[in-house]
N, C-alpha and C positions, 0 to 999 in steps of 0.2 A: 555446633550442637543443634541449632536449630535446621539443618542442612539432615541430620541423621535423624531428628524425630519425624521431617516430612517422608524421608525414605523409610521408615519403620511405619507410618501411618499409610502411606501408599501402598505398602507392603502388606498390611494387614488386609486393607480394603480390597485388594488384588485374592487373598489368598480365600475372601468371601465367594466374592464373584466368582471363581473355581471351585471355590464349596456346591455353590449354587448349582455351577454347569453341569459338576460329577453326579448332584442329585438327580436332576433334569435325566440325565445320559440313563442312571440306573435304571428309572422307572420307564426308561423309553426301551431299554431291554429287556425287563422283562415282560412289556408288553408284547414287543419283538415274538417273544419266549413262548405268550401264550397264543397268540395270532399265528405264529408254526404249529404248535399242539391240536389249534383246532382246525390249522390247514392238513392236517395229515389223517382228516377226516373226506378228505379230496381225493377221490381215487383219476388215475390217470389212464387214460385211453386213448389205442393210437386214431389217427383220421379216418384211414381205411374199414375198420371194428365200427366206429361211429355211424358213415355212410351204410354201412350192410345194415346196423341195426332200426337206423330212421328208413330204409326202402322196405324194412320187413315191419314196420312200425311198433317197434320196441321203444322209441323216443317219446316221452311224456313233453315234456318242456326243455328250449336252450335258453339262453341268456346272452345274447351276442355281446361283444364291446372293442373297445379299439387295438385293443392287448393283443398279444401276442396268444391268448389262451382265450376259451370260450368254454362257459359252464352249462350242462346239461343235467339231466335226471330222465333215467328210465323207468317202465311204466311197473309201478307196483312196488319200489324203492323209493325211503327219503335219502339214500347217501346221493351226494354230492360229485357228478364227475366234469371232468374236465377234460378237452381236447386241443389240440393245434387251431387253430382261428386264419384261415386261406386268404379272410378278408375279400371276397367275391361279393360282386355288387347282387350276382343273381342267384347267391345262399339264402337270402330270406324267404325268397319268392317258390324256390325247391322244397325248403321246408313248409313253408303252409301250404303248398299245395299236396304235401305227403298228411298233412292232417298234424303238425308239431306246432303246441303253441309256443309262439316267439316275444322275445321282450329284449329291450335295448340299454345297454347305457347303466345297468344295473350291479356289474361285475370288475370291480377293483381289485389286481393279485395283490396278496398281503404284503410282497416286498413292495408294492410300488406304495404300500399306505406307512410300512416302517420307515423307507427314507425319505419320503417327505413329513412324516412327523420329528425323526433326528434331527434334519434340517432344520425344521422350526425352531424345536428346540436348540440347537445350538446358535442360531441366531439371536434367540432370547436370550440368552446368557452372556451372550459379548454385549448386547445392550444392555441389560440390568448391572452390569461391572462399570459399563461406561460410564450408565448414570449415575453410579454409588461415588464413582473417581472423581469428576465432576463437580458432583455433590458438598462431596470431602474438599474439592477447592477453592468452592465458595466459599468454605466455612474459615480458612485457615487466614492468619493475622496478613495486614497490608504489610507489605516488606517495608515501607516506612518504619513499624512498629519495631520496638527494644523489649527484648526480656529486663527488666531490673529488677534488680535486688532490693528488697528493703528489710534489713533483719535489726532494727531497732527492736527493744520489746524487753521482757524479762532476759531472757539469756544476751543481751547487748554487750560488746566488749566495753571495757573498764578501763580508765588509766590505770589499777593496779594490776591488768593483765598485760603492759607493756614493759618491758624492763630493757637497763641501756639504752635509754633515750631524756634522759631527764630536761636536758636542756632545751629539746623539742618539744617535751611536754607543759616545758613553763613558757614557754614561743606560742602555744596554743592555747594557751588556760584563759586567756580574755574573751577568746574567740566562742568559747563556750557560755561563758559568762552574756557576751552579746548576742548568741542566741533565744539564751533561756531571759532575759531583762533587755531586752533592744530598747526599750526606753528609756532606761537607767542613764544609757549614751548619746542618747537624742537630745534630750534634757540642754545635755551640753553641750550639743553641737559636733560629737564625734558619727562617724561614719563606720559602719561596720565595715570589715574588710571582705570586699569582695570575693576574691578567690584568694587560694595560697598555694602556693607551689610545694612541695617538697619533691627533694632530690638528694641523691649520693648511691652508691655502690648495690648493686642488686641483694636481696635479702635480709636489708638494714631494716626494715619493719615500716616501709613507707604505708602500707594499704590497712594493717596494722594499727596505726597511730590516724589514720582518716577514721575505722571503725570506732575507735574509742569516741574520739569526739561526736562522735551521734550517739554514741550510745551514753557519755555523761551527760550530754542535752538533751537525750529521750527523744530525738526527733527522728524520722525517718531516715535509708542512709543508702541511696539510690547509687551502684556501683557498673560501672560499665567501664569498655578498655575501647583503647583510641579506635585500633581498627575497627569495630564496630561502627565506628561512621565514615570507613576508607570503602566506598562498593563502585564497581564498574559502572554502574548508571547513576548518569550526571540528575542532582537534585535528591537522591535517597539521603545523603549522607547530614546535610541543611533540613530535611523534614526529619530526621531522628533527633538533630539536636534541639528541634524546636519542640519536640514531642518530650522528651528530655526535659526542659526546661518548664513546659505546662504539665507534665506530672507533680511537680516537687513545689507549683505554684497551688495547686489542688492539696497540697499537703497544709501549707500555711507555712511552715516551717521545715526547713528536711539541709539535706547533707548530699550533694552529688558530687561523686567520686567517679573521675576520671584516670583511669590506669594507663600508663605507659602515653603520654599525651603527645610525644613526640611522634607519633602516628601521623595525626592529623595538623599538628601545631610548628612542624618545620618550618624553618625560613623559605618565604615566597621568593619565589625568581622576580629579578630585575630588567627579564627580558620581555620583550612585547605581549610574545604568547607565550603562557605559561604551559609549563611540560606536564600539570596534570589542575587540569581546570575544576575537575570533581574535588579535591583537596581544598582547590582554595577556596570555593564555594561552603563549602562545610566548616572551615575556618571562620569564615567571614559572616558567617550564622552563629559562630558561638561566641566571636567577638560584640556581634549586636546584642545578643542573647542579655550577657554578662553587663552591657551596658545599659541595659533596660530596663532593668526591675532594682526594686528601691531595697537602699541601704535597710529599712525597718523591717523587712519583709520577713526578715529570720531565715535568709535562702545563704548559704555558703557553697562555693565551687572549689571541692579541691585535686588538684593533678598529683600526680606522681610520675618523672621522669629520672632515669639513668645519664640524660644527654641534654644539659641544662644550655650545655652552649649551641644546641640546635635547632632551638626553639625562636620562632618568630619574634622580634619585638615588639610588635606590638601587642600581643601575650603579656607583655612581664610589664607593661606600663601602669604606672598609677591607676586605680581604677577596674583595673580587670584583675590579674594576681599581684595584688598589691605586695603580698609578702612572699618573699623563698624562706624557705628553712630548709640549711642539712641536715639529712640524718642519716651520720655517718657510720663505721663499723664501731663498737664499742670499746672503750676501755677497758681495765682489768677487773673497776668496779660493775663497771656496767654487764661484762662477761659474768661475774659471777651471780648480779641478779639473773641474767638471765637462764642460767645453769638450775638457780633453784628453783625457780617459776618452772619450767621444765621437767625437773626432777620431783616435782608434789608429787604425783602419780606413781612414779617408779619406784619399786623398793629397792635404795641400792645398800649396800653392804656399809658396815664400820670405818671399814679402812680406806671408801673411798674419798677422797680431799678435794672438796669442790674449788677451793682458794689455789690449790696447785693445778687442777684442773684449766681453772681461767688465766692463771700464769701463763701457761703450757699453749695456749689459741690465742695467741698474737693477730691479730689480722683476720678471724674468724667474726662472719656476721651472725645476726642470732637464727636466721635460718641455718647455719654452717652448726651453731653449737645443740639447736632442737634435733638435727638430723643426726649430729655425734652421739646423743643420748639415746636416740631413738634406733639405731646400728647395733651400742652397746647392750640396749634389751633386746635385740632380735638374736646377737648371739650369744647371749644367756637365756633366751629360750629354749633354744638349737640344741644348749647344752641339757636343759632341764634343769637348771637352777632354780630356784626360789628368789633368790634376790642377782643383782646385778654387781659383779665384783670390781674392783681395781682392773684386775687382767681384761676382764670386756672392756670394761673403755678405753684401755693402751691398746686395744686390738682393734677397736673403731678409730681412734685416732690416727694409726697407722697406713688402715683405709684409706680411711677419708683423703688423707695426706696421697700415699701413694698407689691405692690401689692394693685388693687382697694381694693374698703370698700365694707365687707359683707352688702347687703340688708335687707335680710333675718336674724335678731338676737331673734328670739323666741326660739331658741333651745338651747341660751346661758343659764347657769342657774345663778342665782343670785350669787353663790358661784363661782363661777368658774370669774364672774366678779371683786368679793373681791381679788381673789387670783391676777390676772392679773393686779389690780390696785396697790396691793402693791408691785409685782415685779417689775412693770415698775414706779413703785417709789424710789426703790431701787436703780435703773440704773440712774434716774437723778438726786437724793441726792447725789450718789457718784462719778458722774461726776461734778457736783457742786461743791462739798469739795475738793475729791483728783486733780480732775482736772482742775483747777479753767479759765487755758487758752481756756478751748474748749468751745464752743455755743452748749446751749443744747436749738435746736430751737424747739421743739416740742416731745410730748410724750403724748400717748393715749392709751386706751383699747377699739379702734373700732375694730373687726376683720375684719382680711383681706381677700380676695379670695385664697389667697396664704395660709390660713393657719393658720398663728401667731395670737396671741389672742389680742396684742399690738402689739407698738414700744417707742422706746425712739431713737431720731435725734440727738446724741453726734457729733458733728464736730470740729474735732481737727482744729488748726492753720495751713498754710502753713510752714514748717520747713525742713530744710536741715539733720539734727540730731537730735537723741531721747538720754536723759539723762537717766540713770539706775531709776532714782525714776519715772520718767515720763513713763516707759516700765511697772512698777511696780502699776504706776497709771489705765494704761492702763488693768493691769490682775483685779484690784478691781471692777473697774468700770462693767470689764468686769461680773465677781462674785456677783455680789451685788443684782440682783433681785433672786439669788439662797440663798443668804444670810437673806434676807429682809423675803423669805417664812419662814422659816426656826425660825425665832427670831418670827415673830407675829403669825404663825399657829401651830411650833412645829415640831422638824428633823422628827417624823411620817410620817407629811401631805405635805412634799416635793413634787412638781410635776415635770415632763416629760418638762416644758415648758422652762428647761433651758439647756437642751440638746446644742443649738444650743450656747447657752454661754458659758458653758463649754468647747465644744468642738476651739471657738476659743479660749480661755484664755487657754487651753492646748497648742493650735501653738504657742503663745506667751512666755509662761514660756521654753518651749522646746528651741526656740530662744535664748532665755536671756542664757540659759544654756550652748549650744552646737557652738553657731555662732557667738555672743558677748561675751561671754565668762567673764560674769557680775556674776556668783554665786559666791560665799564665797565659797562651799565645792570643784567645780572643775573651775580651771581658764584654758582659753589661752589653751582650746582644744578641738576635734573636737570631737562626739560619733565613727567614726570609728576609733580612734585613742587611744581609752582609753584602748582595749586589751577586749572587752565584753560591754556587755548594763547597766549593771547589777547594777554599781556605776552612771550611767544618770539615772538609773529611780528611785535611791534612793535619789540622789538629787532632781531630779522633784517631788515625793513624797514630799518631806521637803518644796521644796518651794513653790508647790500647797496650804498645811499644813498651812503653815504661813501666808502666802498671803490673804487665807481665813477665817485667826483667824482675822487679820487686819480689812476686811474686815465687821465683824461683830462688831467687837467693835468699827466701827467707826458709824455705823449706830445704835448700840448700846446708843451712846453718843448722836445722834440726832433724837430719836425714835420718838419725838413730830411734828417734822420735817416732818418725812416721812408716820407719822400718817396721820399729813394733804394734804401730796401731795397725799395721797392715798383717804382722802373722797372729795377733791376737784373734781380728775377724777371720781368716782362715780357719783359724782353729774353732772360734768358737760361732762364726756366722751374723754374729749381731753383738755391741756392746753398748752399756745404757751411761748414764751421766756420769756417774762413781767411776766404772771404770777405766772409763775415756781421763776424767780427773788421774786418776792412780798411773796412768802410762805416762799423761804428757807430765805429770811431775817429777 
């Protein structure tokens, strides 16, 4: 940002400086303009004319000079003439001997006085631009310097503008308390905390829940992002944080917020020389920083990272972020505060169900559910509606999910639509069976812009812990439209379209293997632990193997089943809960 306001400032000052020049140019034209007007008051005469007229003594006065031309006046005329100039040493001497008064040095041609005044002029002008640039350099901030943020004040965010995060915000609530009463803990010999960390999944309302907290302690809330102190010249990055840390000491009390900290705060190399010496320097600034100034000061440092495990330790030590807190993707209560907080503003209709709504976004952060609402009014604007119906947000959701619906389906081929109906019949027959707790709210062969030929909308429950057969459920489900081609077209006519199933039901068995530690052939250990790969991939082999024999013989036993989910979608392109309910029964 600060890279495009020098080039917009540079840019201006530039487009002066050429204001300036075009002005200069103009008025040096039409001086040009007028200096011709009154030279063609210059009558021209050849050499020959000249001599006959100075031997007969017609010649009043010349004007020699070093030009290429020489001015005259004949006797009894003011016009002005002009001749070739021979440049002859013993011209002066022939004319005053014929009786012509002579004068030297007095006659400049008009071009030779317009281009050296353009000249000038456009000299001037690359100068006066120079100086302006120059000028404007002096003036602009030391690259040391940070843009911050402080938007405490009247409009300050609120705990009550946070929702889905309650647990985090009762993780904070002292911390507030200790800014606004640091004495109240002094008293007793408590230490305020440092810094704090929060972490978990992009979107979850980490920067969010940093604003509230300044804004319920009314204190300043200075926000900056890691790279901001990652810059090529060594020492910038250690003068920002210290400039950082005596702003918010000028404040008395304030709130600095570090975005994305895993910029600067990676784990240091254990090697001699370290691979970027600028990093650890700026580290190692914000580590003294944080150790310097006193607990009472009412100064709080809070980070926000995605990558909690790649952060230095000496970051997370007592003292410096005393405390982590996650803040994770939300619950179904938490979804649904955060749906209405969201929804103040928007008129939505009667019939829309915010409680089915947050049912329905499993795994949805509340940036995922602002931007679902916020899809939903764009195309009920689109439409000209007045308010926002059920139908817009089943149509934002599907989005969001998969990507709009292709237009354009003439290119589809008939076959290609069979295959894609029985896959994605696959997917909801065996979330139906094996997984009987998840809503399977929809499943179609529209294509999308993104791509996918279908979808099938499996949404698990809200759940604290996954059971080994429920992990197991999750790989069939996952298997099942690679299975379903496979049983109706023939292991020949397998298609490319289960790539992306595959490759998750791979994460998952790998899991079950390596991290839970749920396989029969290797228990209660980790792959770097086993001394080689070699025995994890013949287990994943085995249990891929099995998984996907499962898999077929269950769709096997209900071919009739998935017969019909598959010419229902044919026929009708898309089917929602009820009627996927009404087939598999």
């Amino acid at each position: 940002m600060n890279a495009i306001k020098n080039i917009k400032r540079h840019k201006n000052i530039i487009l002066k400086g050429l204001g300036v020049a075009a002005l200069i140019f103009t008025v040096a034209f039409f001086t040009f303009e007028i200096l011709m007007e009154k030279r063609a008051d210059v009558t021209y005469m050849n050499y020959a004319d000249f001599l006959e007229r100075a031997e007969s003594g017609g010649i009043s006065e010349v004007t020699l000079s070093d030009g290429p031309l020489m001015k005259f006046k004949i006797n009894g005329s003011d016009v002005s003439y002009e001749t070739d100039n021979p440049r002859s040493s013993s011209l002066k001497e022939e004319l005053l001997t014929l009786g012509i008064s002579v004068s030297e040095g007095g006659y400049v041609s008009a071009g030779r006085i317009v281009q050296t005044g353009l000249s000038v002029c456009f000299i001037a002008a690359v100068v006066f631009a120079g100086y302006k640039i120059t000028s404007k350099k002096g003036k602009t901030k030391n690259p040391m310097a940070l843009e911050l943020t402080d938007n405490a004040g009247l409009h300050a965010t609120r705990f009550c503008d946070v929702a889905g995060s309650e647990e985090a915000k009762e993780s904070v609530s002292d911390i507030v308390d200790f800014i606004k009463n640091p004495g109240k803990y002094a008293k007793l010999g408590a230490r305020m905390p440092r810094g704090v960390i929060f972490y978990g999944s992009p979107g979850t309302g980490k920067t969010l829940m940093a604003k509230a907290i300044a804004g319920e302690a009314g204190v300043p809330f200075y926000a900056v992002s890691g790279s901001d102190f990652v810059q090529m010249y060594v020492g910038v990055g250690a003068g920002r944080i210290r400039e950082l840390f005596s702003k918010a000491r000028e404040s008395g009390k304030a709130v600095i917020f570090i975005d994305e900290i895993d910029a600067l705060g990676k784990k240091r190399s254990s090697a001699a020389v370290s691979g970027n010496d600028e990093r650890d320097q700026t580290l190692n600034a914000l580590l003294t920083e944080m150790s310097g100034f006193s607990s009472s000061e009412g100064i709080v440092v809070i980070a926000a990272t995605n990558r909690l495990d790649a952060l230095d330790e000496a970051l997370l030590r007592p003292g410096r972020f005393d405390r982590q807190i996650e803040i994770g993707l939300p619950d179904m209560a938490g979804r649904l505060g955060i749906l209405k907080l969201h929804a103040k503003n928007k008129p939505l209709s009667d019939k829309v169900d915010l409680c089915g709504i947050a049912r329905q976004t499993v795994y949805f952060s509340g940036a995922a559910l602002e931007n679902l609402l916020n899809e939903a009014a764009i195309f009920a604007a689109k439409a000209g509606a007045d308010e926002i119906s059920r139908e817009d947000i089943d149509r934002a959701y599907y989005t969001v999910l998969a990507g709009s619906e292709k237009k354009d389906r003439s290119s589809v081929r008939e076959r290609d639509r069979k295959i894609t109906a029985f896959h994605e019949s696959g997917h909801a027959l065996a979330a139906k069976i094996a997984s009987p707790e998840n809503t399977v709210s929809k499943v179609t062969i529209i294509p999308s812009a993104k791509g996918a030929g279908g979808f099938c909308v499996n949404i698990p429950p809200d759940k604290m812990y996954y059971t080994k057969k429920e992990i197991e459920a999750q790989v069939i489900v996952s298997l099942a439209g690679r299975a379903a081609e496979e049983l109706i077209f023939g292991a020949g006519e397998i298609t490319t379209g289960a790539g992306n199933d595959l490759e998750k039901a791979a994460g998952i068995v790998a899991d079950y293997i390596t991290k839970y530690g749920m396989s029969d052939g290797i228990k209660f250990v980790r792959a770097k632990n086993i001394g080689g790969e070699a025995a994890v991939f013949d287990e994943y082999s085995s249990q891929m193997e099995r998984l996907y024999n499962e898999t077929k013989a269950l769709l096997t036993e209900n071919i009739g089943k998935l017969r019909a989910l598959a010419e229902a979608l044919l026929e009708r392109d898309a089917l929602d809960e009820d009627e996927i309910d009404a087939i598999v029964a």
